[in-house]
VMD Tcl script that builds the backbone (N, CA, C; Angstrom):
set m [mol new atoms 318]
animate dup $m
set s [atomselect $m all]
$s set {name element resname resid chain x y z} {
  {N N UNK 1 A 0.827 -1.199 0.000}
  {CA C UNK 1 A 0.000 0.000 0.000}
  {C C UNK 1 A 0.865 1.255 0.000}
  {N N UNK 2 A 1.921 1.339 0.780}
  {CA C UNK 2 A 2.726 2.713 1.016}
  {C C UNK 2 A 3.362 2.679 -0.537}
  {N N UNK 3 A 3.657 1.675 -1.091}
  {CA C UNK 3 A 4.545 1.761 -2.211}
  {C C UNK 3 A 3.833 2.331 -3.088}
  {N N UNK 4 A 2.265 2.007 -3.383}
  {CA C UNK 4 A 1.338 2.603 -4.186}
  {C C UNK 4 A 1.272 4.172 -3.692}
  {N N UNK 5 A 1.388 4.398 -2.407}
  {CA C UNK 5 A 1.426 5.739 -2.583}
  {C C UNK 5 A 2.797 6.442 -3.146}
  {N N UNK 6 A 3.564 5.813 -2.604}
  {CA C UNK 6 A 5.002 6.621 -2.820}
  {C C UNK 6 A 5.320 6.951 -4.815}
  {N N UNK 7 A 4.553 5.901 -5.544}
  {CA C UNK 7 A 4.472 5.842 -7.048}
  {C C UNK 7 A 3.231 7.236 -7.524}
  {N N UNK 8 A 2.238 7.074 -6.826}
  {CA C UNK 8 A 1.452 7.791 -6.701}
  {C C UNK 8 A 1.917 9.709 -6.643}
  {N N UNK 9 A 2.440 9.658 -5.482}
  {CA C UNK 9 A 3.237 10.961 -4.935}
  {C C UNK 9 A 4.477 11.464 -6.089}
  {N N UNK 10 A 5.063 10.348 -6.920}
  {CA C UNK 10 A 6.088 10.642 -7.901}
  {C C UNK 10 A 5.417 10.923 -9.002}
  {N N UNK 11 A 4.534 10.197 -9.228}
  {CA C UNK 11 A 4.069 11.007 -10.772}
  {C C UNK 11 A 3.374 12.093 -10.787}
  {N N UNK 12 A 2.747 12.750 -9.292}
  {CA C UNK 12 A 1.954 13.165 -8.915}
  {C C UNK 12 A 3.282 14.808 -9.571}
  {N N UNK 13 A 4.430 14.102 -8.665}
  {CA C UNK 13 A 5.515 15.481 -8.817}
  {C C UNK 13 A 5.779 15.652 -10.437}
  {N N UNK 14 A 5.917 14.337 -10.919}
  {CA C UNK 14 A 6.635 14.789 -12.206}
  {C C UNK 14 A 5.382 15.679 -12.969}
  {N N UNK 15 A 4.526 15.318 -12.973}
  {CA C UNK 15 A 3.262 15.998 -13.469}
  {C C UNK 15 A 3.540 17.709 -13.154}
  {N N UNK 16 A 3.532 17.519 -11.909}
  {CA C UNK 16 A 3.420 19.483 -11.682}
  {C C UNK 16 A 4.297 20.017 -12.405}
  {N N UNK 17 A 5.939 19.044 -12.039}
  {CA C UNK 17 A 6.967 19.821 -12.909}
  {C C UNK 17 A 6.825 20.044 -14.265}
  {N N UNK 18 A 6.251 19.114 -14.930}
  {CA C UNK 18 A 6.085 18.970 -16.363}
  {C C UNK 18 A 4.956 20.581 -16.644}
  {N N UNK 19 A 4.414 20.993 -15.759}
  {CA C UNK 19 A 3.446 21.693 -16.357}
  {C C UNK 19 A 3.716 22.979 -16.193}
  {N N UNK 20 A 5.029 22.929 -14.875}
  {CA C UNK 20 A 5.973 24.578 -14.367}
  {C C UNK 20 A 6.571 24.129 -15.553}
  {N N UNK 21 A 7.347 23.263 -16.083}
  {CA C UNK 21 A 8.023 24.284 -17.357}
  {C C UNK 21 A 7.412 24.347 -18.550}
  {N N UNK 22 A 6.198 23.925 -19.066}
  {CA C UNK 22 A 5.340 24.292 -20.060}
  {C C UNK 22 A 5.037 26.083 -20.062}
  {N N UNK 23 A 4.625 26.125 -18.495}
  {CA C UNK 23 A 4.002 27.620 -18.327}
  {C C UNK 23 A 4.792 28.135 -18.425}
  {N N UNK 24 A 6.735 28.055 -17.699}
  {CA C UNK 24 A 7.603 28.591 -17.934}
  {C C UNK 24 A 7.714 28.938 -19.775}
  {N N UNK 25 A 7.889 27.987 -20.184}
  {CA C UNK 25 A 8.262 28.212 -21.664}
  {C C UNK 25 A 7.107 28.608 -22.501}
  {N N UNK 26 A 5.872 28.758 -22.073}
  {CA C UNK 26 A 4.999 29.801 -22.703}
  {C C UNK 26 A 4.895 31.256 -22.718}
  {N N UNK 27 A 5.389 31.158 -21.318}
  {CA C UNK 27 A 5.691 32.911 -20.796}
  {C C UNK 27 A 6.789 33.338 -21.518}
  {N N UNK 28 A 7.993 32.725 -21.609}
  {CA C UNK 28 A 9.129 32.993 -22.566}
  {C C UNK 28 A 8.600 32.709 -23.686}
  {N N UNK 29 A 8.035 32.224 -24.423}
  {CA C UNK 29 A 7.864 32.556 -25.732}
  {C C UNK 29 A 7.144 33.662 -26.271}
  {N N UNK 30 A 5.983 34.075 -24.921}
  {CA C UNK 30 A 5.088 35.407 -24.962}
  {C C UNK 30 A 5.703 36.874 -24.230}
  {N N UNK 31 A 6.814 36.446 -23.680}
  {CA C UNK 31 A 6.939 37.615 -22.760}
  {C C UNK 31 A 6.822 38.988 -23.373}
  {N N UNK 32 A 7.329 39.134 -24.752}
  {CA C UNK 32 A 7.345 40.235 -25.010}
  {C C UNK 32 A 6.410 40.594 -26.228}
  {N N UNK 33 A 5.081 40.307 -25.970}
  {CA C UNK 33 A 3.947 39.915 -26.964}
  {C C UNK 33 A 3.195 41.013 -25.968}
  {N N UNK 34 A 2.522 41.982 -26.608}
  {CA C UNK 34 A 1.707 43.411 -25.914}
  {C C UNK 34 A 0.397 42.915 -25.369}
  {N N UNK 35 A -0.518 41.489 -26.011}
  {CA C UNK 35 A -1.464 41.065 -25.590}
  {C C UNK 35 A -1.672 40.366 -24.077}
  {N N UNK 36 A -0.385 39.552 -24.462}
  {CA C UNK 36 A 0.014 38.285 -23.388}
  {C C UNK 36 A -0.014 39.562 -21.702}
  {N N UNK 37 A 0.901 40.597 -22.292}
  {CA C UNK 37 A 1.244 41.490 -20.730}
  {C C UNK 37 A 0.116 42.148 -20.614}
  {N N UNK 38 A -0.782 42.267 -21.568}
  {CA C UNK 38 A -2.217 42.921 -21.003}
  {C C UNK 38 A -2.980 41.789 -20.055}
  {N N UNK 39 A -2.649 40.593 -20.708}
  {CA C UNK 39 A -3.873 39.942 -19.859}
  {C C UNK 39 A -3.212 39.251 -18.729}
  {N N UNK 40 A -1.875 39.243 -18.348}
  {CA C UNK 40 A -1.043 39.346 -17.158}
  {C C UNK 40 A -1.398 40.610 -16.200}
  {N N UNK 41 A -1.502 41.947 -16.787}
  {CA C UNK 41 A -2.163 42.963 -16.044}
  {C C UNK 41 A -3.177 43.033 -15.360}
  {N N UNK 42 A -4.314 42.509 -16.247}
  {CA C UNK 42 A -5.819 42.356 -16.351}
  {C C UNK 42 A -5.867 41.270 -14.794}
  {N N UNK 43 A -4.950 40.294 -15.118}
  {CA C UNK 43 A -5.222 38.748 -14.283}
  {C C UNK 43 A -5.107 39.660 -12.614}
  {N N UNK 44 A -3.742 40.487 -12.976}
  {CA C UNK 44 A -2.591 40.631 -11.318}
  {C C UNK 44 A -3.704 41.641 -10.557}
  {N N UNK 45 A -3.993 42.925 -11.762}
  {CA C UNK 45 A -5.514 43.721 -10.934}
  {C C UNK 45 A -6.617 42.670 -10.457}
  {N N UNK 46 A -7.217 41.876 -10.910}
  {CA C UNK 46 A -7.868 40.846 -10.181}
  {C C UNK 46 A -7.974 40.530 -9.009}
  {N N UNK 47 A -6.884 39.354 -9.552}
  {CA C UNK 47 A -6.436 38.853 -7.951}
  {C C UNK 47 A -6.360 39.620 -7.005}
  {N N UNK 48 A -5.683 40.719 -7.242}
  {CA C UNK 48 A -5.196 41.870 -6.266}
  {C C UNK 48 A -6.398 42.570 -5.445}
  {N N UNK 49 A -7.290 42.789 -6.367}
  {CA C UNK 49 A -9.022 43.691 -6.472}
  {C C UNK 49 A -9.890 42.189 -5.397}
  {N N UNK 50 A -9.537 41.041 -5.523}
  {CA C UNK 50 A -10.429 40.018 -5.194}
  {C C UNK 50 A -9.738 39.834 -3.335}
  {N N UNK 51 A -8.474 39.894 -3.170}
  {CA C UNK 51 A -7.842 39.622 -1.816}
  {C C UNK 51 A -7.164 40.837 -1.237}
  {N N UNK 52 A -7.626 42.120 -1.752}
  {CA C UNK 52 A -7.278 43.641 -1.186}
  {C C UNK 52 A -6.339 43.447 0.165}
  {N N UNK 53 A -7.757 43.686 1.030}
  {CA C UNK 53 A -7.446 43.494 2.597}
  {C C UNK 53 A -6.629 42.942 2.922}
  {N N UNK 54 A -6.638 41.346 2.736}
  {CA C UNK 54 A -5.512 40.431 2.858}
  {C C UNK 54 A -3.961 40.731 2.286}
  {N N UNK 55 A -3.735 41.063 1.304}
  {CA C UNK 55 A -2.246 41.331 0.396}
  {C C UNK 55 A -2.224 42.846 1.140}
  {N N UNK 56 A -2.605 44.090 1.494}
  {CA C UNK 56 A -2.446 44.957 2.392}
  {C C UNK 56 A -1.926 44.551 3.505}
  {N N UNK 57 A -2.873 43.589 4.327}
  {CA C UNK 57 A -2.412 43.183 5.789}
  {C C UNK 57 A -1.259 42.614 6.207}
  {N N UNK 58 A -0.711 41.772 4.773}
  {CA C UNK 58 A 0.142 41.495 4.560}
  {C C UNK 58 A 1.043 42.061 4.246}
  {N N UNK 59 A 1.195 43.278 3.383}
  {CA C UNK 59 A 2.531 44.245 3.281}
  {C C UNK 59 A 2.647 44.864 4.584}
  {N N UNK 60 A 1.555 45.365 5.409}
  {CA C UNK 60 A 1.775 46.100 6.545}
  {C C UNK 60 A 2.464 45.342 7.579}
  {N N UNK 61 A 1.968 44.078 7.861}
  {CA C UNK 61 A 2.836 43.287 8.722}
  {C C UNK 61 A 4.456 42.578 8.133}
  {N N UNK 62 A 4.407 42.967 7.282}
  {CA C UNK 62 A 6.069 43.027 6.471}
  {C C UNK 62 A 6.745 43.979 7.228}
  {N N UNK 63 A 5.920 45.107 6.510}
  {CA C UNK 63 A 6.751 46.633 6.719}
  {C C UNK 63 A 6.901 46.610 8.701}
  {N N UNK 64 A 6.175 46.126 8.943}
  {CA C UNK 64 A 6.273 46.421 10.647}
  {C C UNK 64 A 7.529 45.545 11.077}
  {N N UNK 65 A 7.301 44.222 10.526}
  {CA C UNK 65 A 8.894 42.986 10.817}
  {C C UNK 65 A 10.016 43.970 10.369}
  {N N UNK 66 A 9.552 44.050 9.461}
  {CA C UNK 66 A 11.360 45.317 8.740}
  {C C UNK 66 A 11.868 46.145 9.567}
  {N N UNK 67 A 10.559 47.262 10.042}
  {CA C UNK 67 A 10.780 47.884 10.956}
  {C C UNK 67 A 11.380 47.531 12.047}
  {N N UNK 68 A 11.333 46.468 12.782}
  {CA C UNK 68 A 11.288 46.268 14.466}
  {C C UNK 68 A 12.833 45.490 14.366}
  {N N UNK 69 A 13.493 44.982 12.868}
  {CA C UNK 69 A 14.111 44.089 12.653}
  {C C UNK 69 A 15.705 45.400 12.793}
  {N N UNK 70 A 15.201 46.768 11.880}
  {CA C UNK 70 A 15.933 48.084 12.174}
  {C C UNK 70 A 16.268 48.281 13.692}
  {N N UNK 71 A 15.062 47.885 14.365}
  {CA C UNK 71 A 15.259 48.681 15.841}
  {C C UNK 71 A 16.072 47.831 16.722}
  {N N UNK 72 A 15.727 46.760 16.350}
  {CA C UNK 72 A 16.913 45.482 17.143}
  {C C UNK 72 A 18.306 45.536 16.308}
  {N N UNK 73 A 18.025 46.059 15.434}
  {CA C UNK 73 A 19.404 46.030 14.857}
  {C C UNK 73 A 20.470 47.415 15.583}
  {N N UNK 74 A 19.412 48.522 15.243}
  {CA C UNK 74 A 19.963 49.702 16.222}
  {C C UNK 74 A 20.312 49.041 17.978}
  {N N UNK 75 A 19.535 48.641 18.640}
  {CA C UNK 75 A 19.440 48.643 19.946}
  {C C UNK 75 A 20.521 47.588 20.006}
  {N N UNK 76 A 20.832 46.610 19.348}
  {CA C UNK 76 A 22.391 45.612 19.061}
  {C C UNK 76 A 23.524 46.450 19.335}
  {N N UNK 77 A 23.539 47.626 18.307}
  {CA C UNK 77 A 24.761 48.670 18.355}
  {C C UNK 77 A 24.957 49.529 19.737}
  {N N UNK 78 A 24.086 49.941 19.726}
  {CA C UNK 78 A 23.860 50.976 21.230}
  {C C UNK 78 A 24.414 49.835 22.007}
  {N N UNK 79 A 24.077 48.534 22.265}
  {CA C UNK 79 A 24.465 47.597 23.271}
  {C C UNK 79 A 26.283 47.610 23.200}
  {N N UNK 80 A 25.942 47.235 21.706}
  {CA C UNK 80 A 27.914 46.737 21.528}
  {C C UNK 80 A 28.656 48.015 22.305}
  {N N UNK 81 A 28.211 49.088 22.220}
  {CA C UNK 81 A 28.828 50.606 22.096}
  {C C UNK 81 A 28.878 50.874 23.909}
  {N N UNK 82 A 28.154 49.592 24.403}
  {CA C UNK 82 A 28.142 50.155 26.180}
  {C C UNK 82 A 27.324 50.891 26.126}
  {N N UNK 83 A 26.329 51.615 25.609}
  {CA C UNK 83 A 25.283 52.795 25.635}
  {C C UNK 83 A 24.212 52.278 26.828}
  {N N UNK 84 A 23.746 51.116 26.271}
  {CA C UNK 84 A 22.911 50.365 26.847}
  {C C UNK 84 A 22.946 48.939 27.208}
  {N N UNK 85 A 22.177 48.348 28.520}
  {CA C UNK 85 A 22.422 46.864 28.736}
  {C C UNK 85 A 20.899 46.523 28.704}
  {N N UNK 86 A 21.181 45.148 28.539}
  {CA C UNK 86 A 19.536 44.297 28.747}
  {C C UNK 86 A 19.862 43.600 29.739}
  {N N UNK 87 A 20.262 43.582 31.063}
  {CA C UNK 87 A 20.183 43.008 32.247}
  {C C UNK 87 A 18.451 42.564 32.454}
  {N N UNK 88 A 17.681 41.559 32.464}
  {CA C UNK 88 A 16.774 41.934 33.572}
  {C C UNK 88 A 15.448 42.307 32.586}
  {N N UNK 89 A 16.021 42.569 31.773}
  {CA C UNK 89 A 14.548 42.863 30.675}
  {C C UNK 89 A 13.311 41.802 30.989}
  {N N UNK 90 A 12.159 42.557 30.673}
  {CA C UNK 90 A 11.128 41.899 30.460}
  {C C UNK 90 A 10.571 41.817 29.023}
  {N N UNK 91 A 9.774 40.964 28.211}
  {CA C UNK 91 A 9.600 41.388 27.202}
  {C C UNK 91 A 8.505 42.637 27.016}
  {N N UNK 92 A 8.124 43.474 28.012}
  {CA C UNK 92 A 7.586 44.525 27.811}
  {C C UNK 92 A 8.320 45.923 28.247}
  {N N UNK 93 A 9.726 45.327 28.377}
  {CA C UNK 93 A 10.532 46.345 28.509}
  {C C UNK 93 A 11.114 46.562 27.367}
  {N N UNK 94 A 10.754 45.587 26.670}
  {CA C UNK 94 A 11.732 45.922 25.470}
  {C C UNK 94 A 10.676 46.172 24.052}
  {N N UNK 95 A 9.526 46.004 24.325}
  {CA C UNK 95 A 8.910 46.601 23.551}
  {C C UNK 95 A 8.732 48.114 23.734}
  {N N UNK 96 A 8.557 48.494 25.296}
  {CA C UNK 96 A 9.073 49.919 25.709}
  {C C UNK 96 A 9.835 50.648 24.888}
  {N N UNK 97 A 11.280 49.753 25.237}
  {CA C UNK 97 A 12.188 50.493 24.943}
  {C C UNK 97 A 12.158 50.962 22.919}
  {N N UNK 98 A 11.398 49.659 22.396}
  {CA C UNK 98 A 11.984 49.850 20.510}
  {C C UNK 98 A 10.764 50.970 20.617}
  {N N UNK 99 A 9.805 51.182 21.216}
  {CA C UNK 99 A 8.446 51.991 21.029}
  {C C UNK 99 A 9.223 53.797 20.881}
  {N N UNK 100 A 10.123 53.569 22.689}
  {CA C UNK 100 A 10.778 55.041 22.657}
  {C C UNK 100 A 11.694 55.474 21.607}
  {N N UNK 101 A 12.358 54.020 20.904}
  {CA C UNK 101 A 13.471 54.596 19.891}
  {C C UNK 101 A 12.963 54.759 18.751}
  {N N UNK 102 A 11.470 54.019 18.137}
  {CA C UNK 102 A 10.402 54.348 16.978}
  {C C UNK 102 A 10.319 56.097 17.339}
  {N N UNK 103 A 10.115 56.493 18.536}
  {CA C UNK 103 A 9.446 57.908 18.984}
  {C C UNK 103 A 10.574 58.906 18.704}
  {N N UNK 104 A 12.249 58.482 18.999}
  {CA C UNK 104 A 13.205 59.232 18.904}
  {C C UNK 104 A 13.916 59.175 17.256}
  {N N UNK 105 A 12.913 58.095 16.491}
  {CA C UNK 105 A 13.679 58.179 15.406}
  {C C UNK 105 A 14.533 57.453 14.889}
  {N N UNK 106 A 14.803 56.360 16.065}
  {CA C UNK 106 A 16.306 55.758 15.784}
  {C C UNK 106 A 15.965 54.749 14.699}
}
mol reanalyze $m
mol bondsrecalc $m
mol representation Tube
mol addrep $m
């Protein structure tokens, strides 16, 4: 039985692959065809128009990781530099603290 799946699961892969490089090599043969990138346009406004909220919520919680990823990166340096220690922190001290350095700019 497992073997039937495991045969199963392989053709299952070769299949997908077979059909990523079909689409691959259709797109390269169309890429630079004025119709093909209209209805690539047409498709991406769609999708985009159909899951708004979601693909927003999603860049915003990007942009916020990026952000906080800056502030630990700053608050690393200040550390190396002796400026500052994390003795003792809580994790709401240290959201404190990236909140005051969002406020100062850093």
């Amino acid at each position: 039985m497992n073997n039937n799946n495991n045969k199963d699961a392989e053709r299952l892969n070769k299949l997908l692959e077979a059909r990523r490089r079909a689409a691959k090599a259709f797109h390269e043969r169309n890429k630079d065809n004025e119709v093909y990138k209209q209805k690539q346009r047409e498709n991406s406004k769609r999708v985009y128009q159909k899951d708004k909220e979601r693909i927003i919520a999603r860049v915003r919680a990007n942009q916020r990781r990026i952000q906080e990823l800056e502030q630990l990166e700053r608050l690393n340096e200040l550390k190396e530099q002796g400026l500052i220690t994390f003795e003792k922190l809580t994790i709401n001290d240290n959201r404190e603290l990236l909140s005051n350095l969002e406020i100062l700019g850093m």
